[in-house]
N, C-alpha and C positions, 0 to 999 in steps of 0.2 A: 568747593572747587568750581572754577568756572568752567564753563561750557563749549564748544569752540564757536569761533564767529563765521559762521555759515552764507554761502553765496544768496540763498534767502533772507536772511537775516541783511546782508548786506543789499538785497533787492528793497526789502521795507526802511532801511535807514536813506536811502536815498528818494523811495514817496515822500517820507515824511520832512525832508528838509524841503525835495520841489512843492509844495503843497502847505509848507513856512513862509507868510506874506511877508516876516522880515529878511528872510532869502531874497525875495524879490523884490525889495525895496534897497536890497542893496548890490544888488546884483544889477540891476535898472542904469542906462546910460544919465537918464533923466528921470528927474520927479513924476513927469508929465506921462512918462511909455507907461503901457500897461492898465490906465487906470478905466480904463472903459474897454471891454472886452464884449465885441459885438459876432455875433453867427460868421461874418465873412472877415473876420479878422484873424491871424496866427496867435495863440495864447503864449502867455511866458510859458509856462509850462511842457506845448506841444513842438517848441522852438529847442528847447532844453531836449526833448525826447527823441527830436530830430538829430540833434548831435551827434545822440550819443548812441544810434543806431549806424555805428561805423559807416561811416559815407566814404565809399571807393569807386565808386561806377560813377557815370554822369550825373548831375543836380537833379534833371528830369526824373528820371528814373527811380533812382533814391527816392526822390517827393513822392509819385505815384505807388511805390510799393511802401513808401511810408503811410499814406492815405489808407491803402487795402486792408492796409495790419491794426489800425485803429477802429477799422470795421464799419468804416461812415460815416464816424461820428464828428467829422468835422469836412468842408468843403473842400474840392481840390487846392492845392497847393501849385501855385505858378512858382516859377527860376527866380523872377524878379522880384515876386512879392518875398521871397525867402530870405532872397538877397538883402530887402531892404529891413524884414523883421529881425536880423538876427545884427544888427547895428546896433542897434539899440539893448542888447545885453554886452557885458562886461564879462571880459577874458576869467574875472575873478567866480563866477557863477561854475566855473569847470572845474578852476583849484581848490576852491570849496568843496565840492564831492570831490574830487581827488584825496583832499586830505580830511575827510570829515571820515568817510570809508575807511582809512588809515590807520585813523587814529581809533577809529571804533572798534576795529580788529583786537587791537594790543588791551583796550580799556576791557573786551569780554573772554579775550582768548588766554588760556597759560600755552604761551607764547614758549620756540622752542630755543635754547641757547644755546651757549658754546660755553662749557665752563663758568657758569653764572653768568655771560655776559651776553648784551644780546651782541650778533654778528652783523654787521653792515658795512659796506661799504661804497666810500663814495667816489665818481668820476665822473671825467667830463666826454663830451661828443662832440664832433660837427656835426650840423643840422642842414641840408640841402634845400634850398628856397625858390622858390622861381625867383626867375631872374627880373626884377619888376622895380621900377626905380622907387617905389615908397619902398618896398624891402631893402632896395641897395643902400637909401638914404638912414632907413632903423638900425637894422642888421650890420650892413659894410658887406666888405668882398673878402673872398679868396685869391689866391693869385700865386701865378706861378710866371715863369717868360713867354708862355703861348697864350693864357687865359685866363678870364679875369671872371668870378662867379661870386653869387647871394650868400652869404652864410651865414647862417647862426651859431652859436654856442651856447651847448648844454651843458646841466649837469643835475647829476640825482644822486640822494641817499637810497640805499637797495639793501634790505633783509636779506641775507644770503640764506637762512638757517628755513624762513618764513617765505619766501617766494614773493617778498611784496615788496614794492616801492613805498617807502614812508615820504618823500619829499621829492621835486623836481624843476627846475627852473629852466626858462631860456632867454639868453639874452644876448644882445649883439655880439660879435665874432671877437672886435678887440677883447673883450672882458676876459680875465684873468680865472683858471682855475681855481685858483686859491681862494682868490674873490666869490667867486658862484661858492664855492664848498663852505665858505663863511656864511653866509646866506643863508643855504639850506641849513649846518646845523642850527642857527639862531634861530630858525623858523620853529621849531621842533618844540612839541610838548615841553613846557620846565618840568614838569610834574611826572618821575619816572623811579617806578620801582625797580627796576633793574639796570644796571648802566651799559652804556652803551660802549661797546668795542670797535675799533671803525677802521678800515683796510683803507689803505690811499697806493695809488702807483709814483711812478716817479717823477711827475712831474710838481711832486706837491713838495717833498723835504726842504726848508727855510727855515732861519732862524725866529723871521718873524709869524711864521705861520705857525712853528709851534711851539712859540710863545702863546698866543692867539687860544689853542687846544687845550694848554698847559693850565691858563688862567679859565676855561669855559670848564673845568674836570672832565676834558674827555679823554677816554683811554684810547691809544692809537695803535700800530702796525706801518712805517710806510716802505716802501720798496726805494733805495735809493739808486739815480745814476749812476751813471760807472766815472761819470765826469762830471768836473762842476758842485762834487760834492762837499758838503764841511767838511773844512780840515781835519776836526776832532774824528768825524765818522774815517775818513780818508786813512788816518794816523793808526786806526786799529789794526791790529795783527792775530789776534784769538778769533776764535770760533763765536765765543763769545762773550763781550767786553764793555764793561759800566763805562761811561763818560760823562763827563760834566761839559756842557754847552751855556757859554752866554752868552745871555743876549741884555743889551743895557746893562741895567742894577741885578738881573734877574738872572739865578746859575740854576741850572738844571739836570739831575741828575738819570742818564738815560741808559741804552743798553744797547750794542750794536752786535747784532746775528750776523753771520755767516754762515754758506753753504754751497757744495757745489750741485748742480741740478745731472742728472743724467746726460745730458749734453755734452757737458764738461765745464759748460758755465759758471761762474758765481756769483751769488745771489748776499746783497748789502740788504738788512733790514735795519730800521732805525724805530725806536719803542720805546716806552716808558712803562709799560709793564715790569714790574721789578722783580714779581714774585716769582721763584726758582722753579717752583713745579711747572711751567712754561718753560721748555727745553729746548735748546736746538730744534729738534725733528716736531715738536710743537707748533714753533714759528715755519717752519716748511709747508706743514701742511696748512697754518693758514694762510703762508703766497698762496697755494694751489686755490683757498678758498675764494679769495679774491677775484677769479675767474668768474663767479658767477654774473658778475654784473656787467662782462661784457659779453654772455652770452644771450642777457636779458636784454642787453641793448641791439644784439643782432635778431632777437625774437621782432621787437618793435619797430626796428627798420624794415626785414625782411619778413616778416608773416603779419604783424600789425598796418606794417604800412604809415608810420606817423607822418616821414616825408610827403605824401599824398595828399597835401593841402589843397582845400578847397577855394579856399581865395589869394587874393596877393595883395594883402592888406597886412600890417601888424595885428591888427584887431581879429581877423579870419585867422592866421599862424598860432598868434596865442588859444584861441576859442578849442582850435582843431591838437596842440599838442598836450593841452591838459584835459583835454576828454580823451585823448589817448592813454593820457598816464591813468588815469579812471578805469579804462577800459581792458585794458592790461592789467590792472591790479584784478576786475573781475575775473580776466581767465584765467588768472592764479586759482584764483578761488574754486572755479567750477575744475580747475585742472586737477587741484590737489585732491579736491573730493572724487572724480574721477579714477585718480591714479589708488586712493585708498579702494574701492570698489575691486580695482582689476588685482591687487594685492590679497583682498582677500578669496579672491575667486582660484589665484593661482595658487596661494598658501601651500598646496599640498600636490604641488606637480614639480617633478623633477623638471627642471628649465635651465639652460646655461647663462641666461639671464632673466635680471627682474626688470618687467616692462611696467612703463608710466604710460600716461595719457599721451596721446597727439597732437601736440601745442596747434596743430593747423588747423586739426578737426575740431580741439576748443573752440578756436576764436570763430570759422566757421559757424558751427552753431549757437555760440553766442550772436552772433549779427543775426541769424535765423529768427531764434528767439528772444532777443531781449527787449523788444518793443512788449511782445505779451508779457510779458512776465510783469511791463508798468502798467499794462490797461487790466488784466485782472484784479477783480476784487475779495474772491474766493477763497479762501484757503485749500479747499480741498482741489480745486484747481489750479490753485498753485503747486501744489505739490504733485498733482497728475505730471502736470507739464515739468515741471523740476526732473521727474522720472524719470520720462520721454528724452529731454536732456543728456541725461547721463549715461542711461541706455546706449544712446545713441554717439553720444561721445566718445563709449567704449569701445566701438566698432571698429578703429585704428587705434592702435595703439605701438608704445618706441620701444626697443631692449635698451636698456642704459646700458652703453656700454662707454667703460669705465679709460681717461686718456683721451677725450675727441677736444677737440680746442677748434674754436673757427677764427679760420686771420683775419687780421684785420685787410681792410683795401683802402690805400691813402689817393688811389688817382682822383686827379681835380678834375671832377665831371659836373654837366648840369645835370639836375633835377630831372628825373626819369620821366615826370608826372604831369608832361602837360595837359594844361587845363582844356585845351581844345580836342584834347583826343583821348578825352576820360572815355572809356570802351562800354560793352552793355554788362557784360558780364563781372564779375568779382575777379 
Protein backbone atom coordinates (compact mmCIF):
# COMPACT_ATOMS: atom_id res chain seq x y z
CA UNK A 1 0.00 0.00 0.00
CA UNK A 2 1.53 3.39 -0.69
CA UNK A 3 2.22 5.83 1.60
CA UNK A 4 0.81 9.37 1.31
CA UNK A 5 2.99 12.08 -0.49
CA UNK A 6 3.90 14.48 2.22
CA UNK A 7 4.74 18.33 2.12
CA UNK A 8 8.32 16.97 3.12
CA UNK A 9 8.54 14.57 0.87
CA UNK A 10 7.37 17.10 -1.50
CA UNK A 11 10.23 19.67 0.09
CA UNK A 12 13.11 16.78 -0.94
CA UNK A 13 11.50 16.14 -4.47
CA UNK A 14 12.05 19.59 -5.32
CA UNK A 15 16.10 19.73 -3.81
CA UNK A 16 16.52 17.04 -5.66
CA UNK A 17 15.50 18.24 -9.29
CA UNK A 18 17.16 22.13 -8.15
CA UNK A 19 20.34 20.31 -7.58
CA UNK A 20 19.81 18.05 -11.18
CA UNK A 21 22.63 19.74 -13.61
CA UNK A 22 20.17 18.50 -16.42
CA UNK A 23 17.47 20.83 -14.64
CA UNK A 24 19.69 23.46 -15.22
CA UNK A 25 20.88 22.80 -18.52
CA UNK A 26 17.57 23.00 -19.59
CA UNK A 27 16.16 25.38 -17.79
CA UNK A 28 19.18 27.80 -18.86
CA UNK A 29 18.36 30.75 -21.44
CA UNK A 30 21.88 29.91 -22.93
CA UNK A 31 24.56 27.39 -23.04
CA UNK A 32 26.82 29.86 -21.79
CA UNK A 33 24.56 31.12 -18.19
CA UNK A 34 25.52 29.35 -15.29
CA UNK A 35 28.65 27.73 -16.10
CA UNK A 36 30.99 29.53 -13.83
CA UNK A 37 29.46 30.36 -10.57
CA UNK A 38 31.72 32.80 -8.80
CA UNK A 39 31.18 34.25 -4.57
CA UNK A 40 29.57 37.58 -6.16
CA UNK A 41 27.42 36.11 -8.61
CA UNK A 42 23.38 34.89 -8.06
CA UNK A 43 23.41 30.83 -8.54
CA UNK A 44 20.74 28.93 -10.65
CA UNK A 45 19.77 27.53 -7.78
CA UNK A 46 19.59 30.65 -5.32
CA UNK A 47 17.53 32.55 -8.32
CA UNK A 48 15.09 29.53 -8.39
CA UNK A 49 14.76 29.82 -4.32
CA UNK A 50 14.22 33.36 -4.64
CA UNK A 51 11.06 32.62 -6.72
CA UNK A 52 9.58 30.71 -5.02
CA UNK A 53 9.73 32.55 -1.74
CA UNK A 54 6.37 34.19 -2.74
CA UNK A 55 7.57 37.70 -3.64
CA UNK A 56 4.76 40.31 -2.69
CA UNK A 57 6.43 43.29 -1.06
CA UNK A 58 9.01 45.32 -2.82
CA UNK A 59 12.18 43.66 -4.78
CA UNK A 60 14.35 45.23 -2.19
CA UNK A 61 13.09 43.98 0.52
CA UNK A 62 12.10 40.52 -0.57
CA UNK A 63 16.12 40.22 -1.68
CA UNK A 64 17.20 41.37 1.93
CA UNK A 65 14.94 39.18 3.87
CA UNK A 66 15.86 36.57 1.35
CA UNK A 67 19.68 37.08 2.01
CA UNK A 68 18.80 36.95 6.26
CA UNK A 69 17.05 33.54 5.81
CA UNK A 70 20.07 31.98 3.89
CA UNK A 71 21.97 32.97 6.98
CA UNK A 72 25.02 34.67 4.89
CA UNK A 73 25.85 32.37 2.95
CA UNK A 74 25.74 34.26 -0.18
CA UNK A 75 26.52 38.21 -0.75
CA UNK A 76 23.74 40.97 -0.76
CA UNK A 77 21.46 40.76 -3.52
CA UNK A 78 20.98 44.24 -5.38
CA UNK A 79 17.19 44.99 -7.59
CA UNK A 80 19.35 45.14 -10.68
CA UNK A 81 21.56 42.40 -10.34
CA UNK A 82 18.10 40.13 -9.73
CA UNK A 83 16.67 41.75 -12.43
CA UNK A 84 19.34 40.83 -14.75
CA UNK A 85 20.03 37.13 -13.16
CA UNK A 86 16.69 35.85 -13.36
CA UNK A 87 16.82 36.47 -17.65
CA UNK A 88 18.58 34.07 -18.13
CA UNK A 89 16.27 31.13 -16.59
CA UNK A 90 13.24 29.85 -18.65
CA UNK A 91 9.66 30.18 -17.62
CA UNK A 92 9.95 26.16 -18.06
CA UNK A 93 12.29 25.73 -14.77
CA UNK A 94 8.80 26.81 -12.66
CA UNK A 95 6.35 24.29 -14.79
CA UNK A 96 8.78 21.71 -14.20
CA UNK A 97 8.40 21.70 -10.31
CA UNK A 98 4.83 22.66 -10.90
CA UNK A 99 4.26 19.57 -12.51
CA UNK A 100 7.16 17.23 -11.48
CA UNK A 101 5.30 17.85 -7.59
CA UNK A 102 2.13 16.73 -9.36
CA UNK A 103 2.76 14.21 -10.83
CA UNK A 104 4.79 12.89 -7.84
CA UNK A 105 1.81 13.08 -5.70
CA UNK A 106 -0.38 10.57 -7.60
CA UNK A 107 2.84 8.32 -8.70
CA UNK A 108 3.24 7.81 -4.34
CA UNK A 109 -0.12 8.63 -2.98
CA UNK A 110 -3.48 6.23 -3.15
CA UNK A 111 -5.10 9.13 -4.32
CA UNK A 112 -8.89 9.85 -3.28
CA UNK A 113 -11.75 9.25 -6.01
CA UNK A 114 -15.17 9.57 -6.88
CA UNK A 115 -16.52 6.36 -7.85
CA UNK A 116 -13.26 4.85 -9.26
CA UNK A 117 -12.64 7.86 -10.96
CA UNK A 118 -10.38 10.47 -10.26
CA UNK A 119 -12.31 14.03 -10.00
CA UNK A 120 -11.11 17.06 -11.92
CA UNK A 121 -11.81 19.67 -13.35
CA UNK A 122 -11.00 22.01 -15.80
CA UNK A 123 -11.49 26.03 -16.62
CA UNK A 124 -10.43 28.99 -17.65
CA UNK A 125 -9.57 32.63 -15.97
CA UNK A 126 -8.64 36.15 -16.81
CA UNK A 127 -5.48 36.96 -15.72
CA UNK A 128 -4.81 40.87 -14.99
CA UNK A 129 -1.31 42.18 -16.32
CA UNK A 130 0.20 45.41 -16.06
CA UNK A 131 -0.61 47.35 -18.46
CA UNK A 132 2.93 47.55 -20.36
CA UNK A 133 3.17 47.32 -24.03
CA UNK A 134 5.48 44.02 -24.32
CA UNK A 135 2.42 42.45 -22.27
CA UNK A 136 -0.29 44.39 -24.62
CA UNK A 137 1.78 43.18 -27.65
CA UNK A 138 1.96 39.06 -25.97
CA UNK A 139 -1.03 38.90 -24.14
CA UNK A 140 -3.69 41.58 -26.15
CA UNK A 141 -6.35 43.58 -24.32
CA UNK A 142 -9.55 43.56 -22.80
CA UNK A 143 -12.10 45.98 -23.68
CA UNK A 144 -15.18 47.36 -23.03
CA UNK A 145 -16.53 51.27 -24.40
CA UNK A 146 -14.67 53.10 -21.64
CA UNK A 147 -11.32 50.86 -21.32
CA UNK A 148 -8.98 49.10 -22.82
CA UNK A 149 -6.72 46.67 -20.40
CA UNK A 150 -3.63 43.75 -20.42
CA UNK A 151 -4.92 40.35 -20.33
CA UNK A 152 -4.10 37.01 -20.16
CA UNK A 153 -6.01 33.88 -20.30
CA UNK A 154 -5.74 31.00 -18.22
CA UNK A 155 -6.60 27.75 -17.72
CA UNK A 156 -5.93 24.67 -15.34
CA UNK A 157 -6.72 21.02 -14.71
CA UNK A 158 -7.83 20.85 -10.64
CA UNK A 159 -8.12 17.53 -8.37
CA UNK A 160 -11.25 18.48 -6.81
CA UNK A 161 -11.25 15.14 -4.52
CA UNK A 162 -7.04 15.80 -3.89
CA UNK A 163 -6.88 19.69 -3.46
CA UNK A 164 -4.14 19.91 -6.20
CA UNK A 165 -3.58 21.34 -9.44
CA UNK A 166 -2.30 18.62 -11.99
CA UNK A 167 -1.65 21.22 -14.96
CA UNK A 168 -1.93 24.89 -15.74
CA UNK A 169 -1.35 27.14 -18.73
CA UNK A 170 -1.42 30.94 -19.74
CA UNK A 171 -1.61 32.29 -22.71
CA UNK A 172 -2.60 35.35 -24.59
CA UNK A 173 -6.34 36.63 -24.03
CA UNK A 174 -7.54 35.62 -27.71
CA UNK A 175 -6.79 31.96 -27.16
CA UNK A 176 -9.75 29.83 -26.98
CA UNK A 177 -10.86 27.74 -23.86
CA UNK A 178 -11.25 24.72 -25.49
CA UNK A 179 -7.99 25.33 -27.04
CA UNK A 180 -6.00 25.83 -23.41
CA UNK A 181 -8.22 22.62 -22.10
CA UNK A 182 -6.72 20.63 -25.25
CA UNK A 183 -3.37 21.50 -24.12
CA UNK A 184 -3.49 20.82 -20.66
CA UNK A 185 -5.15 17.45 -20.92
CA UNK A 186 -2.41 16.44 -23.68
CA UNK A 187 0.19 17.66 -21.39
CA UNK A 188 -0.83 15.06 -18.80
CA UNK A 189 0.81 11.77 -17.67
CA UNK A 190 -0.22 8.92 -20.58
CA UNK A 191 0.49 6.46 -18.10
CA UNK A 192 -2.66 6.34 -15.55
CA UNK A 193 -4.16 3.80 -13.42
CA UNK A 194 -7.20 5.20 -12.77
CA UNK A 195 -9.02 7.34 -15.26
CA UNK A 196 -9.70 10.38 -15.25
CA UNK A 197 -13.34 12.11 -14.80
CA UNK A 198 -13.37 15.81 -15.77
CA UNK A 199 -16.14 18.63 -15.04
CA UNK A 200 -16.16 21.40 -17.88
CA UNK A 201 -18.73 24.67 -17.36
CA UNK A 202 -20.42 26.02 -20.22
CA UNK A 203 -18.33 27.36 -22.19
CA UNK A 204 -16.80 24.28 -23.47
CA UNK A 205 -20.02 21.90 -25.11
CA UNK A 206 -18.89 21.58 -29.17
CA UNK A 207 -19.15 19.09 -31.37
CA UNK A 208 -15.72 19.32 -32.03
CA UNK A 209 -14.49 19.42 -28.66
CA UNK A 210 -16.07 16.34 -27.80
CA UNK A 211 -15.05 14.62 -30.43
CA UNK A 212 -11.60 15.75 -29.47
CA UNK A 213 -12.40 13.92 -25.53
CA UNK A 214 -14.19 11.17 -27.20
CA UNK A 215 -11.20 10.08 -29.40
CA UNK A 216 -8.35 11.07 -26.18
CA UNK A 217 -10.94 8.23 -23.67
CA UNK A 218 -11.73 10.84 -21.48
CA UNK A 219 -14.67 10.59 -19.34
CA UNK A 220 -16.45 13.89 -19.13
CA UNK A 221 -19.54 16.02 -17.25
CA UNK A 222 -20.14 19.43 -18.99
CA UNK A 223 -22.62 22.11 -17.93
CA UNK A 224 -24.51 23.17 -20.97
CA UNK A 225 -25.87 26.98 -22.10
CA UNK A 226 -29.26 27.67 -21.95
CA UNK A 227 -28.53 28.98 -25.63
CA UNK A 228 -26.61 28.21 -28.42
CA UNK A 229 -26.72 24.62 -27.41
CA UNK A 230 -26.90 21.35 -29.80
CA UNK A 231 -29.81 20.71 -31.14
CA UNK A 232 -29.66 17.08 -30.00
CA UNK A 233 -29.06 18.35 -26.31
CA UNK A 234 -31.66 21.25 -27.05
CA UNK A 235 -34.40 18.36 -28.35
CA UNK A 236 -34.32 16.53 -24.94
CA UNK A 237 -37.34 16.35 -22.74
CA UNK A 238 -36.66 13.59 -19.90
CA UNK A 239 -34.91 14.06 -16.86
CA UNK A 240 -32.68 11.89 -18.47
CA UNK A 241 -31.96 11.05 -22.06
CA UNK A 242 -29.37 9.02 -24.42
CA UNK A 243 -28.58 10.90 -27.67
CA UNK A 244 -26.47 10.23 -30.51
CA UNK A 245 -24.33 13.33 -31.64
CA UNK A 246 -22.47 13.74 -34.89
CA UNK A 247 -19.87 14.90 -35.70
CA UNK A 248 -18.22 14.12 -39.40
CA UNK A 249 -18.16 10.22 -40.08
CA UNK A 250 -18.24 10.01 -36.10
CA UNK A 251 -21.77 9.26 -34.06
CA UNK A 252 -21.68 9.23 -30.48
CA UNK A 253 -23.73 8.06 -28.12
CA UNK A 254 -24.32 10.37 -25.04
CA UNK A 255 -26.58 11.21 -22.19
CA UNK A 256 -28.19 14.41 -21.38
CA UNK A 257 -29.22 15.16 -17.28
CA UNK A 258 -31.57 17.49 -16.22
CA UNK A 259 -32.40 19.11 -12.97
CA UNK A 260 -33.93 21.98 -11.33
CA UNK A 261 -31.39 23.63 -8.72
CA UNK A 262 -33.24 25.24 -5.57
CA UNK A 263 -33.56 28.44 -7.24
CA UNK A 264 -35.84 27.26 -9.50
CA UNK A 265 -33.34 27.03 -12.35
CA UNK A 266 -32.44 24.20 -14.77
CA UNK A 267 -29.40 22.67 -15.02
CA UNK A 268 -28.53 20.92 -18.84
CA UNK A 269 -25.58 18.44 -18.34
CA UNK A 270 -24.05 16.75 -21.34
CA UNK A 271 -21.93 13.20 -20.67
CA UNK A 272 -20.83 10.10 -21.76
CA UNK A 273 -20.87 8.33 -18.83
CA UNK A 274 -23.33 5.65 -19.63
CA UNK A 275 -23.33 3.50 -16.71
CA UNK A 276 -26.92 3.73 -14.89
CA UNK A 277 -25.78 3.66 -11.30
CA UNK A 278 -24.87 7.47 -12.09
CA UNK A 279 -28.37 8.91 -11.42
CA UNK A 280 -29.83 11.97 -11.82
CA UNK A 281 -29.13 13.40 -8.09
CA UNK A 282 -25.51 11.71 -8.93
CA UNK A 283 -24.83 14.21 -11.70
CA UNK A 284 -26.24 17.02 -9.38
CA UNK A 285 -23.97 16.58 -7.02
CA UNK A 286 -21.08 16.46 -9.24
CA UNK A 287 -22.34 20.25 -10.78
CA UNK A 288 -22.00 21.24 -7.04
CA UNK A 289 -18.50 19.36 -7.26
CA UNK A 290 -17.28 21.42 -10.01
CA UNK A 291 -17.20 24.51 -7.67
CA UNK A 292 -14.11 23.65 -6.34
CA UNK A 293 -12.09 25.10 -8.88
CA UNK A 294 -13.38 28.31 -8.77
CA UNK A 295 -13.01 28.48 -5.39
CA UNK A 296 -9.16 27.47 -5.93
CA UNK A 297 -9.03 30.16 -8.42
CA UNK A 298 -10.29 32.79 -5.81
CA UNK A 299 -7.77 31.30 -3.18
CA UNK A 300 -4.90 32.27 -5.85
CA UNK A 301 -6.16 35.58 -6.88
CA UNK A 302 -7.07 36.74 -3.56
CA UNK A 303 -4.80 35.00 -0.67
CA UNK A 304 -1.99 33.90 -3.32
CA UNK A 305 -1.86 36.85 -5.02
CA UNK A 306 -0.76 35.40 -8.64
CA UNK A 307 -1.77 38.72 -10.34
CA UNK A 308 1.17 40.49 -8.21
CA UNK A 309 3.64 40.25 -10.79
CA UNK A 310 6.90 41.13 -10.46
CA UNK A 311 7.90 42.35 -13.79
CA UNK A 312 6.15 43.28 -17.08
CA UNK A 313 7.83 41.15 -19.34
CA UNK A 314 6.40 37.78 -20.71
CA UNK A 315 9.42 36.16 -19.44
CA UNK A 316 8.69 37.67 -15.58
CA UNK A 317 4.40 36.83 -16.04
CA UNK A 318 5.28 33.42 -17.06
CA UNK A 319 8.29 32.87 -14.19
CA UNK A 320 5.87 34.42 -11.56
CA UNK A 321 2.42 32.30 -12.53
CA UNK A 322 3.93 28.92 -12.58
CA UNK A 323 5.85 29.24 -9.17
CA UNK A 324 2.54 30.18 -8.18
CA UNK A 325 0.85 27.19 -9.33
CA UNK A 326 3.94 25.28 -7.39
CA UNK A 327 3.21 27.19 -4.53
CA UNK A 328 -0.38 26.74 -4.14
CA UNK A 329 0.00 23.06 -4.87
CA UNK A 330 2.45 23.25 -1.59
CA UNK A 331 -0.29 24.84 0.70
CA UNK A 332 -2.46 22.25 -0.35
CA UNK A 333 -0.25 20.13 0.99
CA UNK A 334 0.67 21.68 4.35
CA UNK A 335 -3.15 22.64 4.45
CA UNK A 336 -4.48 19.09 4.19
CA UNK A 337 -1.96 17.78 6.72
CA UNK A 338 -3.09 20.64 8.89
CA UNK A 339 -6.59 20.27 8.49
CA UNK A 340 -6.11 16.28 9.41
CA UNK A 341 -4.14 17.35 12.77
CA UNK A 342 -7.22 19.82 13.83
CA UNK A 343 -9.59 16.60 12.94
CA UNK A 344 -8.15 14.60 14.94
CA UNK A 345 -7.83 16.81 17.85
CA UNK A 346 -11.58 17.67 17.64
CA UNK A 347 -12.72 13.95 16.93
CA UNK A 348 -14.26 13.85 20.16
CA UNK A 349 -15.98 17.42 20.76
CA UNK A 350 -19.31 17.98 20.15
CA UNK A 351 -18.83 21.00 17.41
CA UNK A 352 -21.72 22.33 15.04
CA UNK A 353 -19.11 22.28 12.62
CA UNK A 354 -15.99 20.60 11.38
CA UNK A 355 -13.13 23.08 11.02
CA UNK A 356 -10.04 22.90 8.37
CA UNK A 357 -6.97 24.73 8.16
CA UNK A 358 -6.76 28.64 7.46
CA UNK A 359 -5.98 28.83 3.71
CA UNK A 360 -4.41 32.61 4.78
CA UNK A 361 -2.53 31.24 7.74
CA UNK A 362 -1.05 28.42 5.32
CA UNK A 363 0.25 30.28 2.75
CA UNK A 364 1.43 32.94 5.38
CA UNK A 365 3.58 30.55 7.01
CA UNK A 366 4.52 28.86 4.09
CA UNK A 367 6.32 32.39 2.81
CA UNK A 368 7.74 32.31 6.54
CA UNK A 369 9.06 29.21 6.19
CA UNK A 370 9.94 27.79 2.97
CA UNK A 371 13.35 29.29 2.23
CA UNK A 372 14.46 26.94 5.46
CA UNK A 373 12.96 24.24 4.83
CA UNK A 374 15.57 24.43 1.28
CA UNK A 375 18.59 25.38 3.21
CA UNK A 376 18.30 22.68 5.78
CA UNK A 377 20.19 19.57 5.66
CA UNK A 378 19.12 17.83 8.69
CA UNK A 379 16.38 15.57 9.01
CA UNK A 380 15.84 15.89 12.53
CA UNK A 381 15.65 19.57 11.72
CA UNK A 382 13.46 19.23 9.40
CA UNK A 383 11.04 17.75 10.88
CA UNK A 384 11.43 20.15 14.27
CA UNK A 385 10.60 22.99 11.89
CA UNK A 386 7.88 20.79 9.92
CA UNK A 387 6.24 20.84 13.65
CA UNK A 388 6.60 24.46 14.40
CA UNK A 389 4.77 24.60 10.99
CA UNK A 390 1.98 22.94 11.67
CA UNK A 391 1.55 24.01 15.18
CA UNK A 392 1.43 27.09 14.09
CA UNK A 393 -0.66 26.65 11.21
CA UNK A 394 -3.28 25.43 13.57
CA UNK A 395 -3.74 28.58 15.40
CA UNK A 396 -6.50 29.78 12.93
CA UNK A 397 -8.39 27.68 11.88
CA UNK A 398 -12.27 27.86 9.28
CA UNK A 399 -15.88 25.93 10.22
CA UNK A 400 -16.72 24.47 6.91
CA UNK A 401 -19.68 25.65 6.55
CA UNK A 402 -21.55 23.87 4.17
CA UNK A 403 -23.43 26.40 0.73
CA UNK A 404 -20.73 29.45 0.71
CA UNK A 405 -20.03 30.04 -3.01
CA UNK A 406 -17.87 33.25 -3.76
CA UNK A 407 -19.07 35.37 -7.04
CA UNK A 408 -17.56 35.94 -9.56
CA UNK A 409 -16.63 40.00 -10.38
CA UNK A 410 -16.55 40.63 -14.22
CA UNK A 411 -15.68 44.54 -13.92
CA UNK A 412 -12.77 45.54 -16.46
CA UNK A 413 -10.31 47.04 -14.05
CA UNK A 414 -6.41 47.33 -14.08
CA UNK A 415 -4.23 45.36 -12.25
CA UNK A 416 -4.23 46.38 -8.52
CA UNK A 417 -0.42 45.62 -8.23
CA UNK A 418 1.62 48.46 -9.19
CA UNK A 419 5.08 47.80 -9.56
CA UNK A 420 5.97 51.34 -8.05
CA UNK A 421 3.88 50.98 -4.97
CA UNK A 422 4.88 47.46 -4.09
CA UNK A 423 4.25 48.29 -0.12
CA UNK A 424 6.85 47.04 3.04
CA UNK A 425 4.67 44.86 4.36
CA UNK A 426 2.77 41.36 2.87
Amino acid sequence: MKSPFTFLEAIGKTKEILHNVNFMIASRRKSTYFTRQGNNKLTFQSIILFHLSIVRKSLQLELDDFCKKLDCQMPNISKQGYLEARKKIDPYAFSYLFHSIADAYYEATEYKTFRGYRLCAVDGTTIKLHHTQPLIDYYGTAQNQKVNRARANAGAIYDIQNDLFRRAKIAPYATSERDLAKELIDSLPSKNSVQDLILFDRGYPAREFVDYLERSGIKYVMRCPKSGVMKEVKNTTKKDQTIQMKYKKEVYNLRVIRFFLDSGEEEILLTNIMDQSFDVPTFKDLYFKRWGIEVKYDTLKNKLNVENFSGTTPLTVEQDFYASFYLINMASLIHGETTECIEREDHDKSLKYKYKANMNRVIAKLKEYLIYFFNMREWSALKQLYKQLIDEAQEEKTPERPGRRCPRNETLRSNPYALNQKGALP
